[in-house]
C-alpha positions in Angstrom: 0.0 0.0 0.0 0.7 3.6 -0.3 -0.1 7.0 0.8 0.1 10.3 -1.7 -0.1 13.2 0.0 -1.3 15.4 -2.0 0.0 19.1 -1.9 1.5 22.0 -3.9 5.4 21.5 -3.2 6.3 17.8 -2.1 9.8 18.3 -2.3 9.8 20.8 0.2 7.4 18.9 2.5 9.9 16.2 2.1 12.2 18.3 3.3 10.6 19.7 5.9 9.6 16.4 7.6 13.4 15.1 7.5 14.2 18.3 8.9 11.7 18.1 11.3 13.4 14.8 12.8 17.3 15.7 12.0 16.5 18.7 14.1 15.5 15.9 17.3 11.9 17.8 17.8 9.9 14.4 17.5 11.5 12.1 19.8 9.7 9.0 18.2 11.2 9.3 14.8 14.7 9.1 13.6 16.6 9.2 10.3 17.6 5.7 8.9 20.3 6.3 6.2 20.9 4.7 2.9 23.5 5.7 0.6 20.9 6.9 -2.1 18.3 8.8 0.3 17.3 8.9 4.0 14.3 6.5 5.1 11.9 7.7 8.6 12.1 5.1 11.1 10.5 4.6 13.9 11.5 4.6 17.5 9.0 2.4 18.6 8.1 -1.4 17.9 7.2 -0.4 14.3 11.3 0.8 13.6 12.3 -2.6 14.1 10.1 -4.1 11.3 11.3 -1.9 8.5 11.3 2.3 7.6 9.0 4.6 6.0 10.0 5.8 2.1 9.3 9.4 1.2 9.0 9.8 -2.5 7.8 13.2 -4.7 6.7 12.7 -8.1 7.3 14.0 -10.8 5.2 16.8 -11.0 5.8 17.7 -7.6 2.2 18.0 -6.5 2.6 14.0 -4.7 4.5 13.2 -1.9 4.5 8.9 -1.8 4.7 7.3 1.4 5.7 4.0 1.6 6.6 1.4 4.4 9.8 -1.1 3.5 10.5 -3.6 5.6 13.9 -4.9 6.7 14.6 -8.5 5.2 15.3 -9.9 8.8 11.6 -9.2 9.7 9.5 -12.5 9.6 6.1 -10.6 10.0 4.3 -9.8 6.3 4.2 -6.2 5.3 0.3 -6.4 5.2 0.6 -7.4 8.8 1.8 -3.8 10.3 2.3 -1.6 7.3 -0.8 0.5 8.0 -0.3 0.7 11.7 3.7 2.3 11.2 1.8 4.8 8.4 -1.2 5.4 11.0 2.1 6.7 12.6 3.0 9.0 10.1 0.1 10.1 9.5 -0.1 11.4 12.7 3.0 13.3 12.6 1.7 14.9 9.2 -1.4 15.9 10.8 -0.1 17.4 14.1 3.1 19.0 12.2 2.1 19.7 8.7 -1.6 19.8 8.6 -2.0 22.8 6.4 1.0 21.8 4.0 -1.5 19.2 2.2 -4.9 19.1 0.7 -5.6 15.3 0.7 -4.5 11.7 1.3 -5.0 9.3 -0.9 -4.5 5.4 -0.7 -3.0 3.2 -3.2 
């Protein structure tokens, strides 16, 4: 599954969110690193299944979010993918609720 946040500059949101955690303000999110781009993880139980992609398209009205999960984790995606993004969504809403018009699913 996956989100698309729909909104008028997703790279900046982007941006803004890994800001938002580089900077420590949310204490139950972290950066996970990857040579080619920086994943959100989670500090609690969901961090240890797998991280949280952040992806603008092309037009750069969409902001994708995705949940990966680590290779060592024996749980299916399906089984907590919309739990970890029920966490994102909740920092979007309480840190970035007027930098989007709508959610959609995929």
């Amino acid at each position: 599954m996956k989100l698309e946040l729909i909104t008028s500059n997703a790279n900046s949101l982007k941006k803004d969110i890994i800001s938002l955690i580089e900077d420590e303000e949310l204490q139950t999110w972290e950066i996970h690193p990857d040579t080619n781009d920086k994943y959100l993880k989670h500090t609690g139980q969901w961090g240890e299944k797998g991280v949280i992609k952040l992806k603008s398209d092309i037009t750069n009205k969409k902001l994708e979010v995705q949940v990966l999960k680590f290779k060592r984790t024996e749980e299916s995606l399906e089984e907590f993918e919309g739990y970890y993004l029920g966490r994102f969504c909740e920092l979007i809403f309480v840190n970035f609720e007027n930098r989007f018009n709508s959610i959609d699913k995929k």
